[in-house]
ROZA-412875 format. One record per atom (N, C-alpha, C): x, y, z; residue in one letter; residue number from 1. Coordinates in Angstrom, 1 decimal. Last residue first. Layout:
<kolro xx="X" yy="Y" zz="Z" code="A" pos="NUM"/>
...
end
This chain:
<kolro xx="-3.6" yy="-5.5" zz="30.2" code="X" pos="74"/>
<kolro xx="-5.1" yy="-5.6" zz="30.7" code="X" pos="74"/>
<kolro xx="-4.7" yy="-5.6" zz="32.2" code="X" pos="74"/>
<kolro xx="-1.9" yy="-4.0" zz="27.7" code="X" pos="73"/>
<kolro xx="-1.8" yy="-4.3" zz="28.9" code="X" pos="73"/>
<kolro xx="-3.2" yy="-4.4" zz="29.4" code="X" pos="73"/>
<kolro xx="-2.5" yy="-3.9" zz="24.5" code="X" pos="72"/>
<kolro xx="-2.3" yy="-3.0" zz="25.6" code="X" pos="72"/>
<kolro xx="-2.3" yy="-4.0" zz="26.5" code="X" pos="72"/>
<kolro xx="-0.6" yy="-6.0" zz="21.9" code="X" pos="71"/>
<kolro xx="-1.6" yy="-5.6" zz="22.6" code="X" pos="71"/>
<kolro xx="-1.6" yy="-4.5" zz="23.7" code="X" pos="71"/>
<kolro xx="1.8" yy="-4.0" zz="18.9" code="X" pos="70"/>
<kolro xx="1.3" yy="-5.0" zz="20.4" code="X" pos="70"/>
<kolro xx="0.2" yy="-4.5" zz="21.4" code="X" pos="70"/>
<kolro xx="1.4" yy="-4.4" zz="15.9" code="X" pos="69"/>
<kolro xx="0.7" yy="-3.6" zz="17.1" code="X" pos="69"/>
<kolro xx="0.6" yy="-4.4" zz="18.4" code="X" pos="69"/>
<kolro xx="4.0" yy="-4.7" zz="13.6" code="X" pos="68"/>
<kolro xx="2.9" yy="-5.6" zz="14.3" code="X" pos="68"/>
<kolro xx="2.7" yy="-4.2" zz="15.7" code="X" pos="68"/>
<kolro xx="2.5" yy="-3.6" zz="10.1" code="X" pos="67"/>
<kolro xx="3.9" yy="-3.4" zz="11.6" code="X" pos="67"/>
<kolro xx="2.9" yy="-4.4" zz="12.3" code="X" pos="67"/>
<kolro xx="2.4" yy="-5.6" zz="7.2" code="X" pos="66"/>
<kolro xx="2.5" yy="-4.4" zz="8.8" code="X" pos="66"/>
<kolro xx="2.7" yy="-4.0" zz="9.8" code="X" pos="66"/>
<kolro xx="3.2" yy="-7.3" zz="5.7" code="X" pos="65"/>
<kolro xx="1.7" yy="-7.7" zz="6.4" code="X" pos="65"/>
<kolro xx="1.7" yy="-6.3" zz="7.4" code="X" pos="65"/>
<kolro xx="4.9" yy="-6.6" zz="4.6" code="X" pos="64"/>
<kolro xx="4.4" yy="-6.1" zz="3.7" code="X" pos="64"/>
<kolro xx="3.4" yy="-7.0" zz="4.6" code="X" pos="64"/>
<kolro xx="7.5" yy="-6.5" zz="6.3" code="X" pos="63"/>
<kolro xx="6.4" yy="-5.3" zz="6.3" code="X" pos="63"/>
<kolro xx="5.6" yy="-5.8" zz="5.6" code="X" pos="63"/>
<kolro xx="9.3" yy="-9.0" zz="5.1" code="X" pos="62"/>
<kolro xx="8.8" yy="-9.2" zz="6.4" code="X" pos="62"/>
<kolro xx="8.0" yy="-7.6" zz="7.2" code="X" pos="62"/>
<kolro xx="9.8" yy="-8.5" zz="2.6" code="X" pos="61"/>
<kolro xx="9.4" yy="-9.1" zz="3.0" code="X" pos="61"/>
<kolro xx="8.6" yy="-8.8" zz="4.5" code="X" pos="61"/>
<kolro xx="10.7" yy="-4.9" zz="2.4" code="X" pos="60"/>
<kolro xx="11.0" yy="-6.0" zz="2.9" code="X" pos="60"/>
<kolro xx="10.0" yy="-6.7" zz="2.9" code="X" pos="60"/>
<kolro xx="9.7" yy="-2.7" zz="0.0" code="X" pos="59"/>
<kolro xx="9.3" yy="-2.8" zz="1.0" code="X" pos="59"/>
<kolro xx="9.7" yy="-4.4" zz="1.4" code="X" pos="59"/>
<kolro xx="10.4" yy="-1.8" zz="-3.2" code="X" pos="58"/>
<kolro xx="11.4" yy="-2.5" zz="-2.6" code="X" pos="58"/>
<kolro xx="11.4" yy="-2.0" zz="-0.7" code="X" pos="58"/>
<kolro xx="8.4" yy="-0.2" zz="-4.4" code="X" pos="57"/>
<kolro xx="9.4" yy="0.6" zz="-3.2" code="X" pos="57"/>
<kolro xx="10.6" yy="-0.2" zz="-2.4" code="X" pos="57"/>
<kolro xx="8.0" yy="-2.3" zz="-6.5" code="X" pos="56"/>
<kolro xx="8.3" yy="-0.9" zz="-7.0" code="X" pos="56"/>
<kolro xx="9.1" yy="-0.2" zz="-5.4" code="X" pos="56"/>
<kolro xx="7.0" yy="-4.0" zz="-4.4" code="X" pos="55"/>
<kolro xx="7.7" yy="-4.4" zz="-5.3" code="X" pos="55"/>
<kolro xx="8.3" yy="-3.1" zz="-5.6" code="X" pos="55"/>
<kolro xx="4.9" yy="-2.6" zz="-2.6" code="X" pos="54"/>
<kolro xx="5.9" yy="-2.8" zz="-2.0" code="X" pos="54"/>
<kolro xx="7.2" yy="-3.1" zz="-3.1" code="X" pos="54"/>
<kolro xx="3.1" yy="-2.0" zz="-4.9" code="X" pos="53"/>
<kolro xx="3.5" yy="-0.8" zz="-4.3" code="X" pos="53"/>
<kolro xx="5.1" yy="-1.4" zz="-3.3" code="X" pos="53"/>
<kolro xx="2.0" yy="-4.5" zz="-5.1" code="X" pos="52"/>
<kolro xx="2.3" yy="-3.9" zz="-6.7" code="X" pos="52"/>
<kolro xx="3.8" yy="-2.5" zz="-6.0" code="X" pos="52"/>
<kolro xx="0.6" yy="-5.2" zz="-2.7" code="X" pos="51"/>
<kolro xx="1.9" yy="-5.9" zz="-2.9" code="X" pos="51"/>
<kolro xx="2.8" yy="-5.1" zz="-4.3" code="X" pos="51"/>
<kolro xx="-1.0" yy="-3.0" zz="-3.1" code="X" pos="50"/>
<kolro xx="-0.1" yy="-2.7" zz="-2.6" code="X" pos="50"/>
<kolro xx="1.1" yy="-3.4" zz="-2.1" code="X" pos="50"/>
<kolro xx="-2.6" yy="-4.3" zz="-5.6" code="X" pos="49"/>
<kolro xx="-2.5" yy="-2.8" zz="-5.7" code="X" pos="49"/>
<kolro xx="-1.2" yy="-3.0" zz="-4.3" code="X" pos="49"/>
<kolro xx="-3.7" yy="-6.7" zz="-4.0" code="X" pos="48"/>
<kolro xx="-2.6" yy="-6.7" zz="-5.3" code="X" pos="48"/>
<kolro xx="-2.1" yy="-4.9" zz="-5.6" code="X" pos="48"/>
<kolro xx="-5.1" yy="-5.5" zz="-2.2" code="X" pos="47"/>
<kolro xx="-4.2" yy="-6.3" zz="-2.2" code="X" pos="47"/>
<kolro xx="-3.3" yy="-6.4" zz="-3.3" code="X" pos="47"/>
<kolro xx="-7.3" yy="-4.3" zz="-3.9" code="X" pos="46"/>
<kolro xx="-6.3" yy="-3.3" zz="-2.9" code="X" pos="46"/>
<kolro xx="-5.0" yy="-4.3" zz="-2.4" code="X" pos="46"/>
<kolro xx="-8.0" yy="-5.7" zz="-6.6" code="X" pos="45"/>
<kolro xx="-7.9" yy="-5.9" zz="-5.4" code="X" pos="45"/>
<kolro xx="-6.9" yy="-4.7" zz="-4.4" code="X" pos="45"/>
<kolro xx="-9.1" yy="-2.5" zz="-9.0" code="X" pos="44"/>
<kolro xx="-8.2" yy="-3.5" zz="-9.0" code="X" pos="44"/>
<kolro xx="-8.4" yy="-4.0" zz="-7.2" code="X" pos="44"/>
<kolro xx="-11.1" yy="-0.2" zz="-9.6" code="X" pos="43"/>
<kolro xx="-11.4" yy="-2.0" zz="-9.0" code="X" pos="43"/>
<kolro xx="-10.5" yy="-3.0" zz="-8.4" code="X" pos="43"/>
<kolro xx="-10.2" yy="1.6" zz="-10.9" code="X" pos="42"/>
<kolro xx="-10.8" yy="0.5" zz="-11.6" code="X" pos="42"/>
<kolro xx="-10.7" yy="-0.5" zz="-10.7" code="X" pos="42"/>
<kolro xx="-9.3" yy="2.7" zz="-7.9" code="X" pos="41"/>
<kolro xx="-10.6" yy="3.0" zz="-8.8" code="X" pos="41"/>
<kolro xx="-11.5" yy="2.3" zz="-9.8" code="X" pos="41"/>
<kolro xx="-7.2" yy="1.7" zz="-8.0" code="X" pos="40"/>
<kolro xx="-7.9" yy="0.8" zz="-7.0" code="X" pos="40"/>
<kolro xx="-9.6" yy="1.6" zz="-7.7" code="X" pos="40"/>
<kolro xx="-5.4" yy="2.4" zz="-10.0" code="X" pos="39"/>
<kolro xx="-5.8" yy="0.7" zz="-10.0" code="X" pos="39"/>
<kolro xx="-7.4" yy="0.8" zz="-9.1" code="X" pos="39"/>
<kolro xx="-5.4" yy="4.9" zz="-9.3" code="X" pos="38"/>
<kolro xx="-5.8" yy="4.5" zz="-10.7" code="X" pos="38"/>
<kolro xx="-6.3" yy="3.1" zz="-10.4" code="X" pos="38"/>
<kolro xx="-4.2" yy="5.2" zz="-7.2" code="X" pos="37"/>
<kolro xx="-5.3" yy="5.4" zz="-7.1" code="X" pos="37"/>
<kolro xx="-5.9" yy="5.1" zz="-8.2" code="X" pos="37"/>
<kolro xx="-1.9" yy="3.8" zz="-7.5" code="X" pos="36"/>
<kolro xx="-2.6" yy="2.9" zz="-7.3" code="X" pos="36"/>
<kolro xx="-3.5" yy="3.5" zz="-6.8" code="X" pos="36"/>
<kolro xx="-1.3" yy="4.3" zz="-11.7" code="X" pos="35"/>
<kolro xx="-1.0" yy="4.7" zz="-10.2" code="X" pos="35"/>
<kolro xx="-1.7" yy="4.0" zz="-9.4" code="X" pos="35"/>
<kolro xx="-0.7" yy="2.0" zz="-13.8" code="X" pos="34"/>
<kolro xx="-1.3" yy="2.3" zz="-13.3" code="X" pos="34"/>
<kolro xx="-0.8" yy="2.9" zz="-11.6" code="X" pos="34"/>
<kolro xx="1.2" yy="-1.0" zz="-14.7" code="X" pos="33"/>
<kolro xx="1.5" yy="1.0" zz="-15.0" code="X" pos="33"/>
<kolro xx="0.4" yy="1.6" zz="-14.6" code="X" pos="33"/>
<kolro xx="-0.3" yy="-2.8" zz="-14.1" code="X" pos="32"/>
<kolro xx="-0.4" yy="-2.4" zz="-15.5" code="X" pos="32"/>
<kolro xx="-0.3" yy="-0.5" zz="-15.8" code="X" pos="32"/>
<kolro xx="0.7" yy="-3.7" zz="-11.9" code="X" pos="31"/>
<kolro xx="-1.2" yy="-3.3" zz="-12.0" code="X" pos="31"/>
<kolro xx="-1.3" yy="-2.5" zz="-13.3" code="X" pos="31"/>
<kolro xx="2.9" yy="-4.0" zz="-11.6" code="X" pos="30"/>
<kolro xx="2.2" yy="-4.9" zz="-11.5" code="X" pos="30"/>
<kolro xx="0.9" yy="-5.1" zz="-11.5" code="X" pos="30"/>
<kolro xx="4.3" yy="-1.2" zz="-12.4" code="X" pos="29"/>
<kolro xx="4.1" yy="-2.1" zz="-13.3" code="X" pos="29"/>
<kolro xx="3.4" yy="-3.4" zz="-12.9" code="X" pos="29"/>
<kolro xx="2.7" yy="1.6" zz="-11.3" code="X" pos="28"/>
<kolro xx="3.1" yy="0.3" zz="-10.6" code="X" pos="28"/>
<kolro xx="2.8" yy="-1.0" zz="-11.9" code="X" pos="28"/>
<kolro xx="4.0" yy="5.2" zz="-11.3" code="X" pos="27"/>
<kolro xx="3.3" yy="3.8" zz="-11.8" code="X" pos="27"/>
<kolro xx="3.4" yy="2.4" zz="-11.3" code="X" pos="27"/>
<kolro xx="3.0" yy="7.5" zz="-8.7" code="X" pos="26"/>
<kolro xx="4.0" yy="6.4" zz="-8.8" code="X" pos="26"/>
<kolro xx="3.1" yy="5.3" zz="-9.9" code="X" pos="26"/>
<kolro xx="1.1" yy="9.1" zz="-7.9" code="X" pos="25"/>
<kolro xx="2.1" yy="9.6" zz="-8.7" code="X" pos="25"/>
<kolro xx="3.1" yy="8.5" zz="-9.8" code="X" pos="25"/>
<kolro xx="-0.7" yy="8.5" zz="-6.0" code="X" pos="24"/>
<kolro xx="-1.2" yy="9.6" zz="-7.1" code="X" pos="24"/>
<kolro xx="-0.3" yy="9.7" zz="-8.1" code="X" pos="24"/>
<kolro xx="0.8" yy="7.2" zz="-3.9" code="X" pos="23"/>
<kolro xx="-0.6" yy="6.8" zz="-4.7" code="X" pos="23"/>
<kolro xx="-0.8" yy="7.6" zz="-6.0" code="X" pos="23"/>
<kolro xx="2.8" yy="8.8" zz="-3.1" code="X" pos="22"/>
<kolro xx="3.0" yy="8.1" zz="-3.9" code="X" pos="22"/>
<kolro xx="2.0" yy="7.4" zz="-4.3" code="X" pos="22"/>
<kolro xx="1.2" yy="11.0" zz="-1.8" code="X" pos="21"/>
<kolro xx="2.0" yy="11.3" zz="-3.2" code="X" pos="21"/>
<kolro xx="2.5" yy="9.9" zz="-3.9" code="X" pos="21"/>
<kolro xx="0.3" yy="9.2" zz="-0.2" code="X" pos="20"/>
<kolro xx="-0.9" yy="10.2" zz="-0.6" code="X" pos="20"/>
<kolro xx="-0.1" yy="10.5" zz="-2.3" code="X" pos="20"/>
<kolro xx="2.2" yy="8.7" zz="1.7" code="X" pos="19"/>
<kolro xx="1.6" yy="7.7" zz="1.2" code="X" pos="19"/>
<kolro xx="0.8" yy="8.4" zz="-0.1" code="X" pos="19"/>
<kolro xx="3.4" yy="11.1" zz="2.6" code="X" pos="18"/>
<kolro xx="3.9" yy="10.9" zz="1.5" code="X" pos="18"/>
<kolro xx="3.6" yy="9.3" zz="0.6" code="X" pos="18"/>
<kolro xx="1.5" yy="11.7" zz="4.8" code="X" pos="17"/>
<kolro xx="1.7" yy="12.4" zz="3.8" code="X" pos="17"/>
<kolro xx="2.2" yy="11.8" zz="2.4" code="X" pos="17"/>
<kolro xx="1.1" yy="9.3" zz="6.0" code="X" pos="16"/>
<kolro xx="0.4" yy="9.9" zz="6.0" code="X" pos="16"/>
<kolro xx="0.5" yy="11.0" zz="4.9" code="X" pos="16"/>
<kolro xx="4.3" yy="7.0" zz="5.8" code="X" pos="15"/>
<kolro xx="4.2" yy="7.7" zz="6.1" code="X" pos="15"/>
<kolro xx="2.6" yy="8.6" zz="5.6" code="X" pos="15"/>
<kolro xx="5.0" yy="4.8" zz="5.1" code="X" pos="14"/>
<kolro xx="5.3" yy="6.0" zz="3.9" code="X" pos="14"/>
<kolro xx="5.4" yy="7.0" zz="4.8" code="X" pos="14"/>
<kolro xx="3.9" yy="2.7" zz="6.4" code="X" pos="13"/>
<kolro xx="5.1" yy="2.4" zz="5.9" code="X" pos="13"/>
<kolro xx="5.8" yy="3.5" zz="5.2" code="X" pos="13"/>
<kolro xx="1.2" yy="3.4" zz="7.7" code="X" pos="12"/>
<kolro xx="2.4" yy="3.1" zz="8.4" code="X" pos="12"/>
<kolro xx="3.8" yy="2.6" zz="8.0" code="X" pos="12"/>
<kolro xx="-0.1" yy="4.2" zz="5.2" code="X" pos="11"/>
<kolro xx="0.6" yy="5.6" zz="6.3" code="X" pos="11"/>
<kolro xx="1.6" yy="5.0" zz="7.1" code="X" pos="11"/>
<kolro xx="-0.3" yy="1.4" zz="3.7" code="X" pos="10"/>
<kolro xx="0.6" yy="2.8" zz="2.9" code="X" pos="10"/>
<kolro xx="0.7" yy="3.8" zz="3.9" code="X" pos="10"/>
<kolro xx="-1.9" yy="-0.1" zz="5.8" code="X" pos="9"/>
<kolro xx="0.0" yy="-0.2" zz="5.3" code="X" pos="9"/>
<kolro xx="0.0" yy="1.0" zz="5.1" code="X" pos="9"/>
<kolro xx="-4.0" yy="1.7" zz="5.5" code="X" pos="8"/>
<kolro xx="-3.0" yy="1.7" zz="6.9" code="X" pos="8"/>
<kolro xx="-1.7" yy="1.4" zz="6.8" code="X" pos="8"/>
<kolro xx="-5.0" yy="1.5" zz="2.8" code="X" pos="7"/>
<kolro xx="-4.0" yy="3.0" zz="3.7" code="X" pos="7"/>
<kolro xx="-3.6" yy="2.8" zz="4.6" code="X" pos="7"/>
<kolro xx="-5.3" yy="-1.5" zz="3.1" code="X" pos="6"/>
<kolro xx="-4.0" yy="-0.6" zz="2.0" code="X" pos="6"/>
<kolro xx="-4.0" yy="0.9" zz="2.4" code="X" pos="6"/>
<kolro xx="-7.6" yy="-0.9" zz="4.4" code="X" pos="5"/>
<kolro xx="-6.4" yy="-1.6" zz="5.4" code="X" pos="5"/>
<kolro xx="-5.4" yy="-1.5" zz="4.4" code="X" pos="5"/>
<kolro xx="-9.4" yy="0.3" zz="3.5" code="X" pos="4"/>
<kolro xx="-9.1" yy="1.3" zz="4.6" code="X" pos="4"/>
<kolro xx="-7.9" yy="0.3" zz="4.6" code="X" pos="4"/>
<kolro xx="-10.1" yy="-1.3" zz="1.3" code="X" pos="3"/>
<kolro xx="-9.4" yy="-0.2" zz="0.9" code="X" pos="3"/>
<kolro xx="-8.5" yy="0.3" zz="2.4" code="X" pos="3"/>
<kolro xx="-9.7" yy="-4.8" zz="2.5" code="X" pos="2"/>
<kolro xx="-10.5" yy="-3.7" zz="2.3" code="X" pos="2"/>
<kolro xx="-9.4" yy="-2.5" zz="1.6" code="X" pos="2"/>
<kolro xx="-8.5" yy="-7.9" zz="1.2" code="X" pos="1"/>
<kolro xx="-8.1" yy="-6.7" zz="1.9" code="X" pos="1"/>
<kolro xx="-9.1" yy="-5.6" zz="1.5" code="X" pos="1"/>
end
């Protein structure tokens, strides 16, 4: 998983603003209590940083790949 595609989960699940506060704020026992701007700085996979994020926000199974985008009409 790239960085840009752990902010898209975190704006389309948090929300744009309040993805931002909980990166910066929130520890995530699965990245070693580390915020997950902390993690993702040390490197940590952005994947594991936001399965870390779903666990701690108790995000359903069935979000934690994203909302689904249906195609446009051709």
């Amino acid at each position: 998983m790239r960085i840009s595609d752990f902010w898209r989960l975190m704006d389309d699940e948090f929300g744009a603003g309040y993805s931002r506060v909980l990166s910066s704020s929130l520890s995530l026992a699965g990245v070693g209590g580390r915020t997950a701007d902390e993690a993702l700085a040390s490197g940590i996979n952005p994947r594991d940083v936001w399965l870390a994020m779903c666990d701690v926000q108790d995000v359903p199974a069935e979000r934690r790949l994203g909302r689904d985008i249906k195609p446009s009409p051709s």
